[in-house]
N, C-alpha and C positions, 0 to 999 in steps of 0.2 A: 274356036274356043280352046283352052288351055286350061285346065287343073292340075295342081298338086297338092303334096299330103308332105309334111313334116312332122316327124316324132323326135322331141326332145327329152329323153333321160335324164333324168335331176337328181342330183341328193342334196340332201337340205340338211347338212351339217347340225345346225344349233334348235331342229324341231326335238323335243321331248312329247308329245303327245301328237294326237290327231289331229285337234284344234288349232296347234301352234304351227301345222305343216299346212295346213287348209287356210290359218293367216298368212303364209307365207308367199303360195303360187295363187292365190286368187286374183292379188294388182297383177299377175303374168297374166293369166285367162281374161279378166275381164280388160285391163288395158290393152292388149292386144287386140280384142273384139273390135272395141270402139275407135283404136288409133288407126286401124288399119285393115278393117271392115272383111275381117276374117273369121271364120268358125274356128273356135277352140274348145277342146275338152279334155278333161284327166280319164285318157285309156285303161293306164295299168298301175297295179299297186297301190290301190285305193285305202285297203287297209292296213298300209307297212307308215310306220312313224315319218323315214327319210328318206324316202325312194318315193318319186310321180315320175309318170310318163306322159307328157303333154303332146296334143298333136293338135298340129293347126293345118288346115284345108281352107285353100285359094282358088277362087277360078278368074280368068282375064282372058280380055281376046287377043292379046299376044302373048308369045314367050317371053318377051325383053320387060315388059308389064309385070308379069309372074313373076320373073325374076326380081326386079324390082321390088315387091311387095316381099318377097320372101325373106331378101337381103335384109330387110328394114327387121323384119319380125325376129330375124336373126339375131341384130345388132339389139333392140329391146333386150330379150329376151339373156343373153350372156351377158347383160351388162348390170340384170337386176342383184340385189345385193343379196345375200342370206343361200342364193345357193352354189351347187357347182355343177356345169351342165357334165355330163359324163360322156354323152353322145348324142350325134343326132343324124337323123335317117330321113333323104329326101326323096319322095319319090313322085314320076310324072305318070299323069294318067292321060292318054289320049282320048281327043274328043274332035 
């Protein structure tokens, strides 16, 4: 078994409020749920207007599998419109 943990840092340019940053990475959380049967959630900066920190957690029973899935959530994810990823931080968990 193989797990990893991705943290993506986001600013969200054109959010002016809560609501309008909470409209923004929701299709990121919830479409990456369903596209690619991954746990996601906003870790950090929950109360700042343009700043989220999204991390998504994968498990597979291979590395090349893991990989795979990651890459994909990867490519979703920098390709959504509205924000700019700032960073992101991969890491493996052995199992």
């Amino acid at each position: 078994m193989r797990a990893a943990v991705v943290a993506y840092d986001l600013h969200i340019p054109e959010s002016r409020s809560l609501k309008a940053k909470r409209a923004t990475i929701k299709p990121i959380i919830d479409g990456a749920r369903h596209r690619f049967s991954v746990s996601v959630a906003e870790v950090e900066h929950q109360n700042q207007w343009q700043r989220s920190v999204i991390a998504v957690a994968a498990v597979a029973s291979s590395l090349r599998h893991l990989d795979d899935i990651l890459d994909s959530v990867d490519r979703f994810v920098w390709s959504h419109p509205g924000i700019e990823v700032l960073s992101t931080e991969r890491s493996w968990l052995d199992g």
